[in-house]
Phi, psi and omega in degrees: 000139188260349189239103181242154178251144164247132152206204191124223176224155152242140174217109191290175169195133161226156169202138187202163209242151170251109170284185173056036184262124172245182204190138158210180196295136173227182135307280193292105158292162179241069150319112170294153191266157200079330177268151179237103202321143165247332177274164201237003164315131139299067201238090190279132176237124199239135157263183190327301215281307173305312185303331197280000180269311211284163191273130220285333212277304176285025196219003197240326184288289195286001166066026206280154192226181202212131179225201147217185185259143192229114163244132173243134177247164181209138151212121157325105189236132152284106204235136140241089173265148164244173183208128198248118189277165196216317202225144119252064160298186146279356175216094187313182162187130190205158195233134160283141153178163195160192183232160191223139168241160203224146194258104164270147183223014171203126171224126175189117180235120181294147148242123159235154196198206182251343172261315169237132165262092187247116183299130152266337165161218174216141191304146178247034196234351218242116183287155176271331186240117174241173179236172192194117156282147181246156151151140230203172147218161186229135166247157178211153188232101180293097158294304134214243201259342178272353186235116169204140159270150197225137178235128175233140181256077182255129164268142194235131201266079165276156173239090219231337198203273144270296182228139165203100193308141173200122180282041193299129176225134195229126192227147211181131169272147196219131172261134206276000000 
């Protein structure tokens, strides 16, 4: 058959750090914007480059330290894809595409340094059901008729945040 439906669950996680953040004990907090605090630390945050204009007496004062900010997203995706094979060999070739809907199940944005790890809260920008179009292509590799390897290459259109790319290459031996 040359036309297959694909699905199931999947579970993404992603995270990346904002480096050069510097922070110190503050009166005033400098609230960022999109989050919405779970911690009630009074903690002004800057980046590097501002802090580095101020004066050492103000900078001996204010204790100020240096992390970065760490946000982790997490989700569930559900993909209904179909996949039209172009090569059935011992070495496959096949075209993806479909739709995906992704489930959050994890927000959380970090201050860490070498002194403190502190949760600040969770992004307030991040739809809870996001949609996502695929398409993609897969190649496989028969060793033999009970084995084979598979490799997919989906670049994936998510809307996650306005617009967001996310490149995925995903690989598993299957049993035939």
């Amino acid at each position: 058959k040359k036309l297959t439906v694909r699905t199931g669950v999947n579970k993404l996680s992603l995270a990346y750090n904002t480096n050069n953040v510097t922070y110190s004990t503050s009166l005033v907090t400098n609230n960022l914007e999109n989050i919405t605090y779970s911690s009630n630390e009074s903690i002004e945050i800057k980046n590097a480059i501002a802090v580095t204009s101020q004066g050492n007496l103000e900078k001996a004062i204010q204790n100020i330290d240096s992390g970065v900010i760490n946000q982790k997203m997490g989700y569930y995706e559900v993909p209904l894809e179909l996949s039209y094979v172009l090569i059935k060999k011992k070495f496959g070739v096949s075209v993806i595409g479909g739709i995906s809907t992704l489930f959050l199940n994890q927000n959380k944005i970090s201050l860490r340094s070498n002194s403190t790890d502190l949760t600040l809260g969770e992004a307030n920008n991040l739809n809870a059901i996001h949609f996502s179009t695929n398409l993609g292509m897969g190649f496989q590799y028969q060793f033999v008729k009970s084995l084979q390897i598979v490799l997919i290459s989906l670049p994936i259109n998510r809307i996650l945040l306005k617009e967001f790319q996310l490149f995925c290459v995903s690989d598993f031996l299957s049993g035939v």
